[in-house]
Residue frames as qw, qx, qy, qz and C-alpha x, y, z in Angstrom:
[[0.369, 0.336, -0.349, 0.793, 93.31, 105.17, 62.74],
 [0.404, -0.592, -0.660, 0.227, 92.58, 106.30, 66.07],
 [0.031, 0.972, 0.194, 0.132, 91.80, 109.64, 67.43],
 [0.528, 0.394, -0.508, 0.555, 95.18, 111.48, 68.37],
 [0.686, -0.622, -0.345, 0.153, 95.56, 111.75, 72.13],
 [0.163, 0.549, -0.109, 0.812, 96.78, 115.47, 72.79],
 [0.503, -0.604, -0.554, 0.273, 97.36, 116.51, 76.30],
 [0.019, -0.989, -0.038, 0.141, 98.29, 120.13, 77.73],
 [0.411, -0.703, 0.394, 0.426, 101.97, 119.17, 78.42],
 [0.762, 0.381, 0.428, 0.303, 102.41, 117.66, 74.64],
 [0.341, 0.892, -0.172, 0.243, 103.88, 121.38, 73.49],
 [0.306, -0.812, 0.459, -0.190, 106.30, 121.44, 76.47],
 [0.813, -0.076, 0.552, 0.168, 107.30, 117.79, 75.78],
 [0.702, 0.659, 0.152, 0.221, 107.75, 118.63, 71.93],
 [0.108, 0.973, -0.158, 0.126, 109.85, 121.50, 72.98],
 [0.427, -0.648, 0.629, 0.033, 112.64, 119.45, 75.44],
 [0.847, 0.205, 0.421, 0.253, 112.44, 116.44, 72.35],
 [0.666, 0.671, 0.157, 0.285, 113.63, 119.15, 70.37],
 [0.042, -0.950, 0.302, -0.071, 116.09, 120.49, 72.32],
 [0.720, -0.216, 0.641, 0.154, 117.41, 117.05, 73.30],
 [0.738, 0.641, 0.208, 0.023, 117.22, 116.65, 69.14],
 [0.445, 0.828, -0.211, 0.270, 119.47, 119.53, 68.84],
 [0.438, -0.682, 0.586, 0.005, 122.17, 118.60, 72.10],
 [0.917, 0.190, 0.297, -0.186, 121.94, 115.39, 69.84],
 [0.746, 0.616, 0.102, 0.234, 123.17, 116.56, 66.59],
 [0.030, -0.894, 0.431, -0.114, 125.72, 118.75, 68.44],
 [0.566, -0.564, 0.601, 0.021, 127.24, 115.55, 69.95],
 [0.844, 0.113, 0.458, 0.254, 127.69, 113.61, 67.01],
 [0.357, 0.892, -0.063, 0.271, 129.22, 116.96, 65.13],
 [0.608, -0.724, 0.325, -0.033, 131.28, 116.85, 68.50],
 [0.849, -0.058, 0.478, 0.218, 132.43, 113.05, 67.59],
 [0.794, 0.471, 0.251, 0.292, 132.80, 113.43, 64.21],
 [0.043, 0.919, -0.261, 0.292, 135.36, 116.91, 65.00],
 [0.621, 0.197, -0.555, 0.518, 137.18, 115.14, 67.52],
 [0.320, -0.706, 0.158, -0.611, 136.05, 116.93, 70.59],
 [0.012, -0.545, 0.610, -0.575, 137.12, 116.36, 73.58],
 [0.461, -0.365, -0.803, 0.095, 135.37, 112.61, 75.69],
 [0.089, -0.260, -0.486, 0.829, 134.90, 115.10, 78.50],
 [0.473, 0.178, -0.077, -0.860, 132.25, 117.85, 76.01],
 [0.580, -0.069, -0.630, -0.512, 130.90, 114.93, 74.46],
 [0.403, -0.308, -0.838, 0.204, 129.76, 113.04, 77.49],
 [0.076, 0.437, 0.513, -0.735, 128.43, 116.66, 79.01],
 [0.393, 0.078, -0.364, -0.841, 126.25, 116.95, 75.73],
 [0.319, -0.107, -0.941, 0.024, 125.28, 113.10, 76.33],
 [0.208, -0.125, -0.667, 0.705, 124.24, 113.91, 79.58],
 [0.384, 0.282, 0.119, -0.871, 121.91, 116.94, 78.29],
 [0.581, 0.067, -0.611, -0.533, 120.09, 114.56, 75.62],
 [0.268, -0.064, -0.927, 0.253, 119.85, 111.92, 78.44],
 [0.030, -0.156, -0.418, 0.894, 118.09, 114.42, 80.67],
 [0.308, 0.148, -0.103, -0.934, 115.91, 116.01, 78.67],
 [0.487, -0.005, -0.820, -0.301, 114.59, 112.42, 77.21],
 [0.286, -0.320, -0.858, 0.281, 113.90, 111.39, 80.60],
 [0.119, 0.248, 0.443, -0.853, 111.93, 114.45, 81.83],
 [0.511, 0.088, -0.401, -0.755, 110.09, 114.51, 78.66],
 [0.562, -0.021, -0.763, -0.319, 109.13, 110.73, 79.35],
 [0.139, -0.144, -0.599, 0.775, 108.49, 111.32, 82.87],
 [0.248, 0.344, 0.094, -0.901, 106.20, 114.12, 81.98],
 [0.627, 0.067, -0.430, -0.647, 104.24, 112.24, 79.21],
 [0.440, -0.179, -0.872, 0.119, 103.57, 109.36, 81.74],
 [0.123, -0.194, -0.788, 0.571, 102.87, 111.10, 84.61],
 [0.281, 0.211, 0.006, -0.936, 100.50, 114.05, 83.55],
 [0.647, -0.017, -0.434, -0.626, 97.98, 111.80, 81.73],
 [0.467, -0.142, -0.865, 0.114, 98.01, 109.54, 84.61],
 [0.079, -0.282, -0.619, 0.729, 97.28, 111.83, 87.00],
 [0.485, 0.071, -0.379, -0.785, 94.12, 113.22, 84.52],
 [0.545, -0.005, -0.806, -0.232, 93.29, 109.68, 84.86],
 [0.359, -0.281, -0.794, 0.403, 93.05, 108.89, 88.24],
 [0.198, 0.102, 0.199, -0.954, 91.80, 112.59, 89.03],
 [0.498, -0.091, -0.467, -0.725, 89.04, 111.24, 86.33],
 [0.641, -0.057, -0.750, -0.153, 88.06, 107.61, 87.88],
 [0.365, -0.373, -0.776, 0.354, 87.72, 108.73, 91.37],
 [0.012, -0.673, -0.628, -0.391, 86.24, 111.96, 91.39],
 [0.045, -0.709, 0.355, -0.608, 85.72, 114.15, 94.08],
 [0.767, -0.277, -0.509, 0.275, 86.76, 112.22, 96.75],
 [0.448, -0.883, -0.132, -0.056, 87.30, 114.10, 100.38],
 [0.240, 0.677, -0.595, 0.360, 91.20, 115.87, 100.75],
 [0.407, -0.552, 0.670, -0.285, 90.97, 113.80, 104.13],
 [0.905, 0.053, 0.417, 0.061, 90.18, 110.16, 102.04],
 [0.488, 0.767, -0.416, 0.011, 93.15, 111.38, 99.11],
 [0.460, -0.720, 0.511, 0.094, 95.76, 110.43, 100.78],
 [0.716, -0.061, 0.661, 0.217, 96.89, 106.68, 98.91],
 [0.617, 0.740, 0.225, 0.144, 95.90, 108.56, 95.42],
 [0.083, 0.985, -0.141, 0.051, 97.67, 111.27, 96.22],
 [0.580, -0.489, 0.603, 0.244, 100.91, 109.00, 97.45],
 [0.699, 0.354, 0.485, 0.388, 100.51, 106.95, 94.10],
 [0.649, 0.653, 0.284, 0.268, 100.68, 110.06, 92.34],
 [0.418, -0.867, 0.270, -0.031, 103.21, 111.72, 94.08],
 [0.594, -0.306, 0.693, 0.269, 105.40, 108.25, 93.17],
 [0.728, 0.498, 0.384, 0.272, 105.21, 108.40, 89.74],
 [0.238, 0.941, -0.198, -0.139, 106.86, 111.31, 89.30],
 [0.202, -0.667, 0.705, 0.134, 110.08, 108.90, 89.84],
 [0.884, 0.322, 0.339, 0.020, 109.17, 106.86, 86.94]]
């Protein structure tokens, strides 16, 4: 087994998996009531969300750790192409 790989944001990611968890269980309580296609598709919506920031946020944050790691201090006036790259990932 390998070591676990624990980063800062890993609480704050746990926290929107479990809120997305709980917009989850509301929408299939939703379904299984009969609610309205309208509520259920704005619960969807919140579970959609949250998933994607959360995976967003556990991609980008240990990339940027990475790169920050593998080039070092490098001069703010040679950053620039890191900084773009990591600047575009947020819209993974």
């Amino acid at each position: 087994m390998s070591d676990p790989h624990i980063h800062g944001s890993h609480p704050e990611i746990a926290k929107r998996l479990k809120r997305a968890e709980g917009h989850l269980h509301s929408v299939v309580e939703m379904i299984e009531a009969g609610r309205p296609y309208l509520d259920i598709a704005q619960q969807l919506h919140a579970v959609e969300a949250a998933t994607a920031k959360a995976k967003r946020t556990l991609i980008h944050d240990p990339l940027n750790d990475c790169l920050d790691h593998v080039v070092g201090a490098i001069p703010r006036a040679d950053r620039g192409p890191i900084d773009e790259f990591k600047a575009i990932t947020k819209y993974m």
